[in-house]
N, C-alpha and C positions, 0 to 999 in steps of 0.2 A: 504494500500500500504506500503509496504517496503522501505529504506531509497534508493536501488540503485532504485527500479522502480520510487522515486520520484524524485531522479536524473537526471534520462534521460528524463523527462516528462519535468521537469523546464529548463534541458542544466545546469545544475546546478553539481556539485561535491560531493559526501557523504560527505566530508569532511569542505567543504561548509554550510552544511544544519548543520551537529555538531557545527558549529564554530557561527551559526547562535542564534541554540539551546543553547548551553552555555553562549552565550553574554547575552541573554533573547528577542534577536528579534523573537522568535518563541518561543510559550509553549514549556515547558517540553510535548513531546510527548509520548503516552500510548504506553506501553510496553505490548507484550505477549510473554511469554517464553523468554522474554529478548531481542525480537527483536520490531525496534520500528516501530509500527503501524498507519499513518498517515491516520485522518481521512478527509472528508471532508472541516471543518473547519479551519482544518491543511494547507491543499490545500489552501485554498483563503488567509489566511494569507500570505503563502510563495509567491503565484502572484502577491500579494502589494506589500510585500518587493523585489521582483524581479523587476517591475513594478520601483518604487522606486528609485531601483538602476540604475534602465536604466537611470530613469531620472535625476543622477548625483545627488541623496540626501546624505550625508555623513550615514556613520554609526553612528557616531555619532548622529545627527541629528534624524534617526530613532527610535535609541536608546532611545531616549527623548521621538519620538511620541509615542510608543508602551509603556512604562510606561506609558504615561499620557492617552493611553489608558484605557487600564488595572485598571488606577484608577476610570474610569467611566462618564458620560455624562458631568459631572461640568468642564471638564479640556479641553471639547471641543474649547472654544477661544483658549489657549494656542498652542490646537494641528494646527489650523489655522492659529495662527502665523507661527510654525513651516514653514507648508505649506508655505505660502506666501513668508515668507523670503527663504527659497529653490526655489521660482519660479522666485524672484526675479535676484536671483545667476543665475540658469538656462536661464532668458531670456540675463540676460550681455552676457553670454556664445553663445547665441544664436548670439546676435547681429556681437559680435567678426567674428565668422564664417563667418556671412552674410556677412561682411566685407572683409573677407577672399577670400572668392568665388567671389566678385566681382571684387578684385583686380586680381584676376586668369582669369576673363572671360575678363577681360581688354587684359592682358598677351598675352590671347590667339587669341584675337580678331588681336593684332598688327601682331603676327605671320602670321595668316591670308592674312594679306594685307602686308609681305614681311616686315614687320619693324622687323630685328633681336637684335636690342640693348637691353639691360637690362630691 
């Protein structure tokens, strides 16, 4: 696949996927004739890191995991730190929300039943 066919497959931007590729969150991808050739492989990386990103992990953060990838099964604790403490952040976030929404459904509920104050 080609950089725009992998584009519109991930909702993702060519220039996205470049910026991805240069940071080192994605291999140097194979080239033919200069144009870059996304294999398989290529594919399920870029879904983690999309995956990833949904899930509110910094770039940074990834940055770290895909090196300690790269270096091999030994850095596996580390990369599970990462993890954790990104799920960590993600569940505050969570909570926030839940919080959020419940002060809304309160809100909503008083409208409901004719109470218009603040």
């Amino acid at each position: 696949m080609n950089i725009s066919q992998v584009a519109e497959n991930f909702d993702l931007t060519p220039a996205t996927l470049r910026y991805y590729e240069k940071i080192g969150l994605i291999p140097d991808i194979q080239r033919k004739n200069g144009v870059r050739n996304y294999n398989a492989q290529d594919l399920d990386w870029i879904e983690f890191i999309k995956c990833m990103r949904s899930a509110g992990l910094s770039i940074e953060s990834l940055i770290d995991y895909t090196r300690l990838y790269h270096e091999g099964p030994q850095t596996a604790d580390e990369r599970m730190k990462i993890l954790i403490k990104e799920r960590e952040l993600l569940f505050e976030r969570y909570q926030e929300l839940k919080d959020t929404l419940e002060r809304l459904d309160e809100k909503i509920d008083k409208y409901r039943r004719g109470e218009f104050s603040k």
